[in-house]
N, CA and C atoms as an extended XYZ file, in Angstrom:
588
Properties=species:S:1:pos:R:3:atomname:S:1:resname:S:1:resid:I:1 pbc="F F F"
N        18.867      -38.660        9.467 N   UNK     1
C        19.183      -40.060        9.339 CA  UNK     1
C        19.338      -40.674       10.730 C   UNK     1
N        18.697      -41.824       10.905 N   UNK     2
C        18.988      -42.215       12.270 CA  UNK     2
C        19.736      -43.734       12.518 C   UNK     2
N        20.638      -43.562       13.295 N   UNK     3
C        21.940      -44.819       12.974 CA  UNK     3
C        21.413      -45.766       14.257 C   UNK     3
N        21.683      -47.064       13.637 N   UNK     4
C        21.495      -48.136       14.557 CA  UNK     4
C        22.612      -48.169       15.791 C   UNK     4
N        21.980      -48.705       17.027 N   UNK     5
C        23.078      -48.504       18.009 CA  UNK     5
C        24.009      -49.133       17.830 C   UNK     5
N        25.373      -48.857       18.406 N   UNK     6
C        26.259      -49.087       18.799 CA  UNK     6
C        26.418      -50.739       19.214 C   UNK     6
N        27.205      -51.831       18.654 N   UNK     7
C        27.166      -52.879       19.739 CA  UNK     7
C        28.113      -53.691       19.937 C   UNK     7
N        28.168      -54.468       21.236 N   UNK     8
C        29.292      -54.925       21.705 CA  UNK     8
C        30.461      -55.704       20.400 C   UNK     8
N        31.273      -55.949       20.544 N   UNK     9
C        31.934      -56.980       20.004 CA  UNK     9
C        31.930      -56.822       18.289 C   UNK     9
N        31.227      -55.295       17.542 N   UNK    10
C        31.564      -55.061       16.586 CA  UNK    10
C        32.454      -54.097       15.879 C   UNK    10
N        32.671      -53.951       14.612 N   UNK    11
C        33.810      -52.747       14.172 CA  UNK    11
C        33.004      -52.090       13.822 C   UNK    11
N        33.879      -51.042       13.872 N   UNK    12
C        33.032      -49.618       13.192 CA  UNK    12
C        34.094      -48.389       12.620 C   UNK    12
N        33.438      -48.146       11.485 N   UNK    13
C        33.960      -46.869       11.148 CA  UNK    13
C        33.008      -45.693       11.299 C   UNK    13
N        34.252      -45.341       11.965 N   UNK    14
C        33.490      -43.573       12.644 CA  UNK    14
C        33.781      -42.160       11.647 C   UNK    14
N        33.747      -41.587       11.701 N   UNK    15
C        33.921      -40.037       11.109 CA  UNK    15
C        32.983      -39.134       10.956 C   UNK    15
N        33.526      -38.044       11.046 N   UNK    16
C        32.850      -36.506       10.927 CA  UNK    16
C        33.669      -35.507       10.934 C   UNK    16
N        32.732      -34.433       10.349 N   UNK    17
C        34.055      -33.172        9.752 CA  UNK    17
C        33.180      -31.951       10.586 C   UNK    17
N        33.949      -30.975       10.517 N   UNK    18
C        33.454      -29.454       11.414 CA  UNK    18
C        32.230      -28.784       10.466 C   UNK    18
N        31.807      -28.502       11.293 N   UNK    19
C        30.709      -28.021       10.885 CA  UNK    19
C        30.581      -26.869        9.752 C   UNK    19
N        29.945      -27.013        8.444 N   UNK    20
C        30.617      -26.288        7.469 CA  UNK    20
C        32.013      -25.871        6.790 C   UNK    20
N        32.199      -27.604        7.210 N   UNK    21
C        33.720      -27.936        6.687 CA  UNK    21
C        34.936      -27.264        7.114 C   UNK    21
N        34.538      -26.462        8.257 N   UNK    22
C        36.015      -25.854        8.303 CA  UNK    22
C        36.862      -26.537        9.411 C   UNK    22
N        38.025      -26.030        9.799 N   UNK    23
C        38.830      -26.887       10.408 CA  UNK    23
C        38.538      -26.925       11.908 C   UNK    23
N        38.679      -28.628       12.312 N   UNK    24
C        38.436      -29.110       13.980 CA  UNK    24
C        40.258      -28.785       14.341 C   UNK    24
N        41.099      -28.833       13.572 N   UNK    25
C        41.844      -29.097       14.474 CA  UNK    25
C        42.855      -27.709       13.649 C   UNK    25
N        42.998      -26.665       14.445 N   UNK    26
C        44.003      -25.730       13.905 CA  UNK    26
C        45.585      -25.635       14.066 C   UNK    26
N        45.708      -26.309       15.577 N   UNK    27
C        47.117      -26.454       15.870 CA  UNK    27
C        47.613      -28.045       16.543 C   UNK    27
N        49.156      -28.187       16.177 N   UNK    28
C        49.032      -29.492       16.868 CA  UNK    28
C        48.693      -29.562       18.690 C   UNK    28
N        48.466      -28.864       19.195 N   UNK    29
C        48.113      -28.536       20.405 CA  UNK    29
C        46.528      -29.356       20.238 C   UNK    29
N        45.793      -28.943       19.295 N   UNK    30
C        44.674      -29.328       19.441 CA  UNK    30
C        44.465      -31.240       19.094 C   UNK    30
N        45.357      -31.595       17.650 N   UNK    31
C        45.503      -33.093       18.086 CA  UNK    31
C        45.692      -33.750       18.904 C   UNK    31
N        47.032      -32.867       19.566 N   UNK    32
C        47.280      -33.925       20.985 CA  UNK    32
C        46.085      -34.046       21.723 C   UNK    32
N        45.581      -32.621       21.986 N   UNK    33
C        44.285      -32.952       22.863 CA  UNK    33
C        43.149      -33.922       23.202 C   UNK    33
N        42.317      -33.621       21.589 N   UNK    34
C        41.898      -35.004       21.083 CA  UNK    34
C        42.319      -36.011       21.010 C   UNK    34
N        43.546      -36.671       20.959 N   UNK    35
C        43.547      -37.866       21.277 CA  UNK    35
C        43.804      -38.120       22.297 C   UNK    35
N        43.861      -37.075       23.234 N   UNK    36
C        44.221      -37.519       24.920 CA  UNK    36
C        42.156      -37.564       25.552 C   UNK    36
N        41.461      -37.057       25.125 N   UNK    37
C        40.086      -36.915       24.873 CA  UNK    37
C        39.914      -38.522       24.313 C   UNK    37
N        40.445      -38.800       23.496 N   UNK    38
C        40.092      -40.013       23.024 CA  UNK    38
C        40.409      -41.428       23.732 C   UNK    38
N        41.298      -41.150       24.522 N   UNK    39
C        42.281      -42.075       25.303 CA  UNK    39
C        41.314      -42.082       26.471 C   UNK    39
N        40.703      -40.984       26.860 N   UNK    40
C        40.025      -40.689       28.488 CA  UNK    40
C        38.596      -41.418       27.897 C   UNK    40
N        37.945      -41.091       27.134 N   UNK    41
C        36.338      -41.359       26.810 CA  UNK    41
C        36.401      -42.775       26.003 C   UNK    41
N        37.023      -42.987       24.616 N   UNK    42
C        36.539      -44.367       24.209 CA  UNK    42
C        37.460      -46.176       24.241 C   UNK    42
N        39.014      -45.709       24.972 N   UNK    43
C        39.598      -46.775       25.317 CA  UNK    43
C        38.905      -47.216       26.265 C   UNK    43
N        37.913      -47.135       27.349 N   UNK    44
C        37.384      -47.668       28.415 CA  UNK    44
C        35.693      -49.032       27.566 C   UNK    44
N        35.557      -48.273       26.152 N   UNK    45
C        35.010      -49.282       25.098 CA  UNK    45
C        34.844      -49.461       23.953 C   UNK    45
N        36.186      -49.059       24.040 N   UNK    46
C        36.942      -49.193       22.416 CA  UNK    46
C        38.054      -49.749       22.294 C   UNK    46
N        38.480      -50.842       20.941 N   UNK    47
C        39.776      -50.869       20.759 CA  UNK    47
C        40.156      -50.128       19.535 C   UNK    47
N        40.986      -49.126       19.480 N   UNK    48
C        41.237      -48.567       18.276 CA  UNK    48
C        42.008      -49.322       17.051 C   UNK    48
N        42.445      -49.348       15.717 N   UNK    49
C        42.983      -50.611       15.023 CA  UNK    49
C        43.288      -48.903       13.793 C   UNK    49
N        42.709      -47.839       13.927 N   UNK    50
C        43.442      -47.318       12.673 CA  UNK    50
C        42.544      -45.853       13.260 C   UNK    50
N        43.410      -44.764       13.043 N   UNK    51
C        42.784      -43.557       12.868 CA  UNK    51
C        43.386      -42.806       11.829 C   UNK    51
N        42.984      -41.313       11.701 N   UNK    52
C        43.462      -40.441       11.044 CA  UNK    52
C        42.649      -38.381       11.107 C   UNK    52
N        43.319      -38.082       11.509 N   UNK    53
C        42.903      -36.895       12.049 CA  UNK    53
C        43.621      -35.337       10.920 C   UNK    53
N        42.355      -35.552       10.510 N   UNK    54
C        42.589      -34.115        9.216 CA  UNK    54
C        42.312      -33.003        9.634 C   UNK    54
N        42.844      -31.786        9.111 N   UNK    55
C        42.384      -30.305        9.734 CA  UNK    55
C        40.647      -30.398        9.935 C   UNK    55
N        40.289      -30.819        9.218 N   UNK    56
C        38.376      -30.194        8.941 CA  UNK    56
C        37.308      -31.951        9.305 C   UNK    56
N        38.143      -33.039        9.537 N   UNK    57
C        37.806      -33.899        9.490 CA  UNK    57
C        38.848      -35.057       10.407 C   UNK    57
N        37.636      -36.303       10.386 N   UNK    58
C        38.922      -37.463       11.238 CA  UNK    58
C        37.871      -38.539       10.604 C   UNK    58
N        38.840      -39.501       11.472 N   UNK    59
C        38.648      -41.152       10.830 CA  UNK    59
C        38.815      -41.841       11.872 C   UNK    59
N        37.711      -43.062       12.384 N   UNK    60
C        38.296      -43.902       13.130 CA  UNK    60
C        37.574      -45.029       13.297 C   UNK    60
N        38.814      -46.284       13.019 N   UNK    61
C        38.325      -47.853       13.164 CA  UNK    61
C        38.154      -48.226       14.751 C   UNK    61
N        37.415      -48.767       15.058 N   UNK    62
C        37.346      -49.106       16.392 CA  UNK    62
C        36.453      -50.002       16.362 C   UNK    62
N        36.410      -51.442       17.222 N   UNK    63
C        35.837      -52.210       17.395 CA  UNK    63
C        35.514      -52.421       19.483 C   UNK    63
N        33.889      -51.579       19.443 N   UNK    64
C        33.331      -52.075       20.555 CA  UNK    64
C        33.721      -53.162       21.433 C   UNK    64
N        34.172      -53.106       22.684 N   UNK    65
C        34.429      -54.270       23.701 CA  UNK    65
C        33.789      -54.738       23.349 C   UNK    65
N        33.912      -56.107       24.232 N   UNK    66
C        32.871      -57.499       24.229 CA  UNK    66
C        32.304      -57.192       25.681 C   UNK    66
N        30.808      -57.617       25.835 N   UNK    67
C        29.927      -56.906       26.617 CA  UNK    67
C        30.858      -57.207       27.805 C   UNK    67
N        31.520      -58.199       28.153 N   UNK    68
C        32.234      -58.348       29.932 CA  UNK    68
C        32.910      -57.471       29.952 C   UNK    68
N        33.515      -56.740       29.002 N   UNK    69
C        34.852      -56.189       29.192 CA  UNK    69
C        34.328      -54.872       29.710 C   UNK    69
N        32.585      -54.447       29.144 N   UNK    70
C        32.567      -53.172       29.511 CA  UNK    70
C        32.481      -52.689       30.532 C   UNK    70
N        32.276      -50.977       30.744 N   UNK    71
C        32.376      -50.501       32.226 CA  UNK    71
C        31.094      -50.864       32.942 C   UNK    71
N        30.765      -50.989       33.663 N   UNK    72
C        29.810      -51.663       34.390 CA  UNK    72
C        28.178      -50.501       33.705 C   UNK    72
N        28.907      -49.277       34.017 N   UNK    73
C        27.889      -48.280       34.094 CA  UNK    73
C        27.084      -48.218       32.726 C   UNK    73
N        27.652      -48.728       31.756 N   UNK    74
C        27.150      -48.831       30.166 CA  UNK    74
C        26.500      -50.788       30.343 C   UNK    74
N        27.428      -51.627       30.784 N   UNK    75
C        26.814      -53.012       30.973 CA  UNK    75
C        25.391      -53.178       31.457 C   UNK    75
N        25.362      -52.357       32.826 N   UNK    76
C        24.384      -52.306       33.541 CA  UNK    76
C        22.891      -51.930       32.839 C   UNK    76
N        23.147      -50.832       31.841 N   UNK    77
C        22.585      -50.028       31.000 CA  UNK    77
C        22.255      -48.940       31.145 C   UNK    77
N        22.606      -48.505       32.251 N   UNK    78
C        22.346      -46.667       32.901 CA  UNK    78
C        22.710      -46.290       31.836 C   UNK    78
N        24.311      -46.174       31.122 N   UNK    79
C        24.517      -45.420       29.733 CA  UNK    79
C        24.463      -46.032       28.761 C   UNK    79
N        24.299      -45.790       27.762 N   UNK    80
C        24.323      -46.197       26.481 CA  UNK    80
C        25.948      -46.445       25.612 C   UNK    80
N        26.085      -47.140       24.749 N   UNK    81
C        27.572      -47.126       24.331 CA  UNK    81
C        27.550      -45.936       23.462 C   UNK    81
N        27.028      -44.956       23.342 N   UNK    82
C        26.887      -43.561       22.464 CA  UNK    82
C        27.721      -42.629       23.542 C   UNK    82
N        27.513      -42.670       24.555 N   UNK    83
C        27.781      -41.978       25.379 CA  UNK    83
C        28.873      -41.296       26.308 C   UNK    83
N        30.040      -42.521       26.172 N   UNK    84
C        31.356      -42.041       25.568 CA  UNK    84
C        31.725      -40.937       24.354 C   UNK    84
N        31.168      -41.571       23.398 N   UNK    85
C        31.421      -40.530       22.104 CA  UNK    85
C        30.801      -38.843       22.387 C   UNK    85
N        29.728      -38.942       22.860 N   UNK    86
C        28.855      -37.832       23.105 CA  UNK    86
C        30.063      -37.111       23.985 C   UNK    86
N        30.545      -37.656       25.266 N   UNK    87
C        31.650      -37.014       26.102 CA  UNK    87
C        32.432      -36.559       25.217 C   UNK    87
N        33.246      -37.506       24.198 N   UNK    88
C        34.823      -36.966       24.169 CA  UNK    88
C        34.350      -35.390       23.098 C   UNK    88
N        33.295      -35.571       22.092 N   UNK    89
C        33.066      -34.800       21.217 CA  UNK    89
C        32.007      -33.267       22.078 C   UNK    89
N        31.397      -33.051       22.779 N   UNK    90
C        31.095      -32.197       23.527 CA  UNK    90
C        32.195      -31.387       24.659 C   UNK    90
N        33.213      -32.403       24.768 N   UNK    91
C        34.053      -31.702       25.637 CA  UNK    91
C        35.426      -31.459       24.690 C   UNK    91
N        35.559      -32.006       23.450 N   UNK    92
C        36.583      -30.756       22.790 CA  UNK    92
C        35.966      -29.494       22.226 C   UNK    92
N        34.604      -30.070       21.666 N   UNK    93
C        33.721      -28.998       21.363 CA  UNK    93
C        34.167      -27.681       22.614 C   UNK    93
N        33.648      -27.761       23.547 N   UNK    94
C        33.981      -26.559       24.882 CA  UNK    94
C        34.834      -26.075       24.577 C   UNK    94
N        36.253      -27.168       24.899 N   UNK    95
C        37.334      -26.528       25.007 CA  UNK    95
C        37.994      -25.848       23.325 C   UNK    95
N        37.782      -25.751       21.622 N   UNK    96
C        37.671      -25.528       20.988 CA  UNK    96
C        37.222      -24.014       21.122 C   UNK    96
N        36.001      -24.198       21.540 N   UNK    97
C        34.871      -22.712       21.807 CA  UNK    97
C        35.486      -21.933       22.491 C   UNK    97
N        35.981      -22.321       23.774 N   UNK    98
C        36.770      -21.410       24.427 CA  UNK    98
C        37.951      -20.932       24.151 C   UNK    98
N        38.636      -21.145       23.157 N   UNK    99
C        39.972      -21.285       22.876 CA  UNK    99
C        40.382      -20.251       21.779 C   UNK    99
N        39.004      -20.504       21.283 N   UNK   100
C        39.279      -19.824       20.021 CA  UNK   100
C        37.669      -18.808       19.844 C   UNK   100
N        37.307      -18.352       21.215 N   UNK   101
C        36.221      -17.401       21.315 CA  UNK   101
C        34.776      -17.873       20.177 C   UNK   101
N        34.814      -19.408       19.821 N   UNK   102
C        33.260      -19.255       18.990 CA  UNK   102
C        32.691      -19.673       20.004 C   UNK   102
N        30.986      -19.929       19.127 N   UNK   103
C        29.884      -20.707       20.372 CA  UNK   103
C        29.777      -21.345       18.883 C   UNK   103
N        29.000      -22.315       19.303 N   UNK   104
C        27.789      -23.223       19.029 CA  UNK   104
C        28.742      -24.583       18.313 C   UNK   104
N        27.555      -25.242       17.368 N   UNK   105
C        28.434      -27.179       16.968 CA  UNK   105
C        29.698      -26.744       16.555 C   UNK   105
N        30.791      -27.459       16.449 N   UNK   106
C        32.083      -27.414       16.119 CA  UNK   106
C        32.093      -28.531       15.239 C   UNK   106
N        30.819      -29.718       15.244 N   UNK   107
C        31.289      -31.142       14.196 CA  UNK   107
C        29.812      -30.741       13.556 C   UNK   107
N        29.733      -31.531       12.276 N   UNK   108
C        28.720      -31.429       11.648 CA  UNK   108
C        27.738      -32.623       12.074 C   UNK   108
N        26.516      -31.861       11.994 N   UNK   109
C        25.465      -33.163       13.072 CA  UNK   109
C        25.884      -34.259       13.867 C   UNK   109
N        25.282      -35.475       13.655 N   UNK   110
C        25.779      -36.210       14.158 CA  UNK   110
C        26.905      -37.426       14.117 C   UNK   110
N        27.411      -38.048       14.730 N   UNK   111
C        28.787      -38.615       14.190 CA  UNK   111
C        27.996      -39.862       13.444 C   UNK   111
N        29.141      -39.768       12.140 N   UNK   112
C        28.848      -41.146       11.633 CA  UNK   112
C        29.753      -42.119       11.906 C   UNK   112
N        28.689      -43.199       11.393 N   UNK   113
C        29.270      -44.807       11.575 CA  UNK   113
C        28.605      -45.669       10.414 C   UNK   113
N        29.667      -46.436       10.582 N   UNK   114
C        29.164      -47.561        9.462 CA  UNK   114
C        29.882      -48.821       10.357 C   UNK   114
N        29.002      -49.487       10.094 N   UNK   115
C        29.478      -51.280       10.900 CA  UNK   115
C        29.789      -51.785        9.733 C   UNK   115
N        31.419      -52.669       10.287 N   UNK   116
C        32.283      -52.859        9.643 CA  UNK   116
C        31.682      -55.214        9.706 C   UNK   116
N        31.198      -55.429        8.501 N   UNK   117
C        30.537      -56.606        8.932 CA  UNK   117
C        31.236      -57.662        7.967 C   UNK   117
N        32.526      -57.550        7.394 N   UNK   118
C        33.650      -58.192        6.949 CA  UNK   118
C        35.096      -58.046        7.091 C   UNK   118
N        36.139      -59.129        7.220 N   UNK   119
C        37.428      -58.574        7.430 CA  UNK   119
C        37.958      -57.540        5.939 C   UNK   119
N        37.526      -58.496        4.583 N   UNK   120
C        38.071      -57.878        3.604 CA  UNK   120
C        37.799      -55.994        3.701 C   UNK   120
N        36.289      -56.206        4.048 N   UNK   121
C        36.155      -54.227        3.998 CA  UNK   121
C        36.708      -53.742        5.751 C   UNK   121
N        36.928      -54.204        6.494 N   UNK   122
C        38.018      -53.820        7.449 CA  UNK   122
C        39.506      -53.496        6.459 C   UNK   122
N        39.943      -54.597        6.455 N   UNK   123
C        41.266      -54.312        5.898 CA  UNK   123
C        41.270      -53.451        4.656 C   UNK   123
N        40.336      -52.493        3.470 N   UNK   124
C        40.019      -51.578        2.815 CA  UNK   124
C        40.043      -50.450        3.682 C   UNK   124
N        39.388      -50.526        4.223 N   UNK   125
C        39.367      -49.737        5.225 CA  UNK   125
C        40.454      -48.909        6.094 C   UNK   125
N        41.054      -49.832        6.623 N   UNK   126
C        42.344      -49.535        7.649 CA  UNK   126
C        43.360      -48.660        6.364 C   UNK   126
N        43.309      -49.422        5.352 N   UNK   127
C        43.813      -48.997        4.784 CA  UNK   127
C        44.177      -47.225        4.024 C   UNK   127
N        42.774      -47.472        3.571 N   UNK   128
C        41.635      -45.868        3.368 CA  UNK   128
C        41.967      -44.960        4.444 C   UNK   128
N        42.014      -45.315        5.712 N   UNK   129
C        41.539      -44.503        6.912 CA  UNK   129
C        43.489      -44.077        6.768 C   UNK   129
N        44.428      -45.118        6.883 N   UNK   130
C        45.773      -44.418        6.809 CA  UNK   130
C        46.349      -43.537        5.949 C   UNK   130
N        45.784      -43.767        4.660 N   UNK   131
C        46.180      -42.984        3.540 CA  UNK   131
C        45.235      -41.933        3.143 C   UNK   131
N        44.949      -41.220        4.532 N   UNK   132
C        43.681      -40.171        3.857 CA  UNK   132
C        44.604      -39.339        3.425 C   UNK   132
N        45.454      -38.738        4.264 N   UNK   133
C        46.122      -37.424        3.800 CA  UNK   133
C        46.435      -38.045        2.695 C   UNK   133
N        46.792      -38.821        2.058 N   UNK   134
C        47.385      -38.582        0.450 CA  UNK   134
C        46.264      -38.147       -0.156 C   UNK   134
N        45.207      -39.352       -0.128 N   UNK   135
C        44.024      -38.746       -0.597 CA  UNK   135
C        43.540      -37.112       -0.997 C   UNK   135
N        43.640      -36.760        0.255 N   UNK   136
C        42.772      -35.151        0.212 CA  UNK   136
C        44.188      -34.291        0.318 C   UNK   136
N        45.331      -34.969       -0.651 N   UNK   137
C        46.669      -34.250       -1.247 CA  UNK   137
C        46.883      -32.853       -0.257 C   UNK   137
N        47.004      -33.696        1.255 N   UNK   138
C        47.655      -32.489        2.316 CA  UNK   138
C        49.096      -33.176        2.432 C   UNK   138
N        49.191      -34.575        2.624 N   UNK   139
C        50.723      -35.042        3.058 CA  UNK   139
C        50.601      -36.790        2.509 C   UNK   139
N        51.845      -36.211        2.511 N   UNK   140
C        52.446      -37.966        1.524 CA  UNK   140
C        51.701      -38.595        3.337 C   UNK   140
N        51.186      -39.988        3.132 N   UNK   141
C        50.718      -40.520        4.216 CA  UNK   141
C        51.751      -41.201        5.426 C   UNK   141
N        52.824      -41.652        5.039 N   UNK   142
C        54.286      -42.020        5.471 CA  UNK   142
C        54.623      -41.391        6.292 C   UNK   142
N        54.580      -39.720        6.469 N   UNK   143
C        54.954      -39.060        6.900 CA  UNK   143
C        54.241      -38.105        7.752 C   UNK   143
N        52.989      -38.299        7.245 N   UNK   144
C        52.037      -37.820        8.976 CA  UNK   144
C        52.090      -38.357        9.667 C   UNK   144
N        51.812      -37.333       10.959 N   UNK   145
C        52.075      -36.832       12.026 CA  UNK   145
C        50.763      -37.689       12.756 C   UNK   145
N        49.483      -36.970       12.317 N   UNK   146
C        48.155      -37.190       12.853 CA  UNK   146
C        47.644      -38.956       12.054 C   UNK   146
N        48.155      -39.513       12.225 N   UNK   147
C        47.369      -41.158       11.888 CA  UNK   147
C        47.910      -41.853       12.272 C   UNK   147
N        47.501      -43.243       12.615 N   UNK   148
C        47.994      -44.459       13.371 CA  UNK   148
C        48.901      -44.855       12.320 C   UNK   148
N        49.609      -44.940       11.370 N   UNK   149
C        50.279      -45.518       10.170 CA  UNK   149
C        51.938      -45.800       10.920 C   UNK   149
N        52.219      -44.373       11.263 N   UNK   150
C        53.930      -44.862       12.011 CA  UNK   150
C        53.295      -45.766       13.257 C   UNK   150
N        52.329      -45.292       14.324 N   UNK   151
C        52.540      -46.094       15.653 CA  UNK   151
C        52.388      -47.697       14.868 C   UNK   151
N        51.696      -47.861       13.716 N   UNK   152
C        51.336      -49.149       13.548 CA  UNK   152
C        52.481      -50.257       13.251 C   UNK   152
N        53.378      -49.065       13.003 N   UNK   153
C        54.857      -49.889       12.002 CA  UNK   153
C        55.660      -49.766       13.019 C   UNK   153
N        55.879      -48.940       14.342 N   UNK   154
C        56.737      -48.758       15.327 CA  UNK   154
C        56.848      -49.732       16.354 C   UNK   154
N        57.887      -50.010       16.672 N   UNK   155
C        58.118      -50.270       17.822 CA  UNK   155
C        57.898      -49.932       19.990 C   UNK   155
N        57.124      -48.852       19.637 N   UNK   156
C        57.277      -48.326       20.513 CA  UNK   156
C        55.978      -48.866       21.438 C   UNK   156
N        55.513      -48.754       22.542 N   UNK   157
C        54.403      -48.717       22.888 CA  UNK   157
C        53.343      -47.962       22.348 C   UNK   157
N        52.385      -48.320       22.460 N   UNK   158
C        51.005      -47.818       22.068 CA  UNK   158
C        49.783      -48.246       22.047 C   UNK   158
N        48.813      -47.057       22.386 N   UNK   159
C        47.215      -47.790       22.684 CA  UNK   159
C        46.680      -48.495       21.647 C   UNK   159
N        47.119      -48.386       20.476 N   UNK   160
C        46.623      -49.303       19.573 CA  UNK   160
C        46.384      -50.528       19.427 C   UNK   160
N        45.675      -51.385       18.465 N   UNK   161
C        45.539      -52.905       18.438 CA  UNK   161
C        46.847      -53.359       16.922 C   UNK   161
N        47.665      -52.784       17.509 N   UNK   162
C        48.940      -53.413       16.549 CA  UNK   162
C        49.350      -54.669       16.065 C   UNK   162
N        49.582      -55.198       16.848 N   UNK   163
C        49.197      -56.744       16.682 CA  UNK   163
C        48.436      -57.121       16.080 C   UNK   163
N        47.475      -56.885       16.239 N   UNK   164
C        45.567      -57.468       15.665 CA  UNK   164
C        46.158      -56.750       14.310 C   UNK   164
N        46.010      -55.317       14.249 N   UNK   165
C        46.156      -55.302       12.348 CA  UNK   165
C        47.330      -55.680       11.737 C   UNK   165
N        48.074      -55.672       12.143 N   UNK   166
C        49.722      -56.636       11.607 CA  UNK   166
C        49.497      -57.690       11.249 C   UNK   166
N        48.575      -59.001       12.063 N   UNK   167
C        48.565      -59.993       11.833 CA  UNK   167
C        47.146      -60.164       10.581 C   UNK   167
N        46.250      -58.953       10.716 N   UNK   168
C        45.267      -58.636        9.412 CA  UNK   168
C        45.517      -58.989        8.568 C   UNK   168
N        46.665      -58.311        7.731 N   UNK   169
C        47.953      -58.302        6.572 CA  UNK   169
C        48.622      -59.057        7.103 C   UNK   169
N        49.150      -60.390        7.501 N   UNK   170
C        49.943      -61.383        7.989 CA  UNK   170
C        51.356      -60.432        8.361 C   UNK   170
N        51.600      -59.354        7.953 N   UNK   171
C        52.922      -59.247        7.804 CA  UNK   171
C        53.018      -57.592        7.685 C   UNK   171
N        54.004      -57.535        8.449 N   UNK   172
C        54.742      -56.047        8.110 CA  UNK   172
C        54.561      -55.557        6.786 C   UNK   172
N        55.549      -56.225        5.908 N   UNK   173
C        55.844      -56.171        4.930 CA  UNK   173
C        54.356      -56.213        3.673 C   UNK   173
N        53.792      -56.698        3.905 N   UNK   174
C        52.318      -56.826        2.978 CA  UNK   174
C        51.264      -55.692        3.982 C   UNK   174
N        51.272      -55.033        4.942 N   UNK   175
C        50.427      -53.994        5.411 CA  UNK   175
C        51.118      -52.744        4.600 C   UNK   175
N        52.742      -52.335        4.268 N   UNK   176
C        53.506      -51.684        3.499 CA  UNK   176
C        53.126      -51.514        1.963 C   UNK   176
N        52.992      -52.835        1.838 N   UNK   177
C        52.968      -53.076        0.042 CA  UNK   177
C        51.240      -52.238       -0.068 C   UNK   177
N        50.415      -52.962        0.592 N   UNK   178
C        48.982      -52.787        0.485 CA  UNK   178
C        48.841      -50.979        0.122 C   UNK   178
N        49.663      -50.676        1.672 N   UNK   179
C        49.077      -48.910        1.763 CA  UNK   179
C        49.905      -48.493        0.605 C   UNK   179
N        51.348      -48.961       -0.122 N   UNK   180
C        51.484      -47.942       -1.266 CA  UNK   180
C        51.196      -48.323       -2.466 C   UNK   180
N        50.403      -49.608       -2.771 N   UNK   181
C        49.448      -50.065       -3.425 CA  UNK   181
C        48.247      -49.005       -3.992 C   UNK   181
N        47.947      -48.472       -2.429 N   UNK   182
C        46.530      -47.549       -2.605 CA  UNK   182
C        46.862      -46.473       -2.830 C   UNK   182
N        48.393      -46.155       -2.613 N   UNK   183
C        49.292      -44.554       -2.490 CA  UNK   183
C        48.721      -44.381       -4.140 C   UNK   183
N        49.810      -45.572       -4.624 N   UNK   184
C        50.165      -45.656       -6.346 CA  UNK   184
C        48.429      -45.030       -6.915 C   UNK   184
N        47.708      -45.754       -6.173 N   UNK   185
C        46.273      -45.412       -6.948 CA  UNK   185
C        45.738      -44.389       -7.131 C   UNK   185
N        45.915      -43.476       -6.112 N   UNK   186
C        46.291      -41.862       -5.605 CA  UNK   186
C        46.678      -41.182       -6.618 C   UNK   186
N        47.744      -41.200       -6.771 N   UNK   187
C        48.625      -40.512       -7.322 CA  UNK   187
C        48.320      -40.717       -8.665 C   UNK   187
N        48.114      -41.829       -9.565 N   UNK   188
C        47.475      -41.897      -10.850 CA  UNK   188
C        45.966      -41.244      -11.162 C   UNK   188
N        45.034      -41.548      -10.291 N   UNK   189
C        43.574      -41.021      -10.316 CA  UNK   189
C        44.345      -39.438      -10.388 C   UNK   189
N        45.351      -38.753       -9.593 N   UNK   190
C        45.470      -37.402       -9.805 CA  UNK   190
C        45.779      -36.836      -10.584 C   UNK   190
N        46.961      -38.134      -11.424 N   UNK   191
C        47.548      -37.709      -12.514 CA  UNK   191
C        46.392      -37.721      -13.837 C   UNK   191
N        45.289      -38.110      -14.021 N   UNK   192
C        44.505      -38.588      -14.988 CA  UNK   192
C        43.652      -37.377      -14.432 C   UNK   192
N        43.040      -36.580      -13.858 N   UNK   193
C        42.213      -35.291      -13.524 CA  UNK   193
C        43.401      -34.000      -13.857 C   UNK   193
N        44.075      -34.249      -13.930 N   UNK   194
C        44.941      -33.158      -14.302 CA  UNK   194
C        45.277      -33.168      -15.640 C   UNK   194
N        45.050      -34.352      -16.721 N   UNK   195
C        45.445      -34.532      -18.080 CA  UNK   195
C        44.176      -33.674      -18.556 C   UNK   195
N        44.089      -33.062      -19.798 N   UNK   196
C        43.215      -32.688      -20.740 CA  UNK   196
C        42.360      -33.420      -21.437 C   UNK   196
């Protein structure tokens, strides 16, 4: 399958899982990593707005700078805006390989994307992307560790676009309602596969 490029000033949802599904990320040693990988390669042309990072898989909203903002070396056109991604995912790949004695892909082909070309399926989205772990019934979503969901509700500093999705959902309080909105939906679809 071959994906249209990358371009300035749009959203995107990213994801990909390890190659023959097994797990990218075995210890929290290895999340932190990746997102310090993520911080070095796609904040320089990315704004992030929602992630989520599963043992065998991840998730991530990000909307491409606007062409001024970018680094000269991608503006100019020497690199391509792929080419970040290619970094951060080849160089956990290494360090993965080395770590844990395999060789060869660590993600399955190539990364996907889908361009995000409405707010309503953004805000589905953000949503989706926070509440995976409930989804794939590893952790109530509230309470992971690996997704933007607490930095989004926190106070604290962070690389995120907090603001921007807060004001998405006008409100604290309705970004809350929304995600256990989708929780509730969860949890019934599970309860109805488990009935006879």
């Amino acid at each position: 399958m071959k994906y249209e490029p990358f371009e300035p000033s749009c959203f995107y949802h990213i994801y990909n899982r390890g190659n023959n599904k097994e797990n990218i990320f075995k210890t929290e040693e290895n999340y932190q990593y990746f997102l310090k990988l993520v911080k070095k390669y796609l904040l320089s042309i990315g704004k992030i707005y929602s992630y989520c990072l599963l043992p065998n898989h991840f998730h991530f909203i990000i909307q491409i700078k606007d062409e001024n903002e970018l680094p000269d070396k991608i503006k100019n056109g020497n690199l391509g805006l792929h080419h970040p991604f290619s970094n951060l995912f080849n160089a956990y790949t290494k360090a993965i390989n080395k770590k844990y004695q395999r060789t060869g892909s660590l993600f399955q082909e190539h990364l996907k994307r889908i361009k995000i070309e409405n707010e309503v399926y953004l805000k589905n989205l953000i949503v989706y992307v926070n509440t995976n772990p409930a989804h794939h019934s590893i952790a109530n979503y509230i309470d992971y560790n690996h997704s933007s969901y607490k930095s989004l509700l926190s106070k604290k500093p962070t690389l995120l676009e907090r603001v921007e999705v807060i004001n998405l959902f006008d409100d604290i309080e309705n970004f809350k309602f929304l995600h256990q909105k989708k929780q509730d939906c969860i949890e019934l679809m599970q309860e109805l596969l488990l009935e006879n």
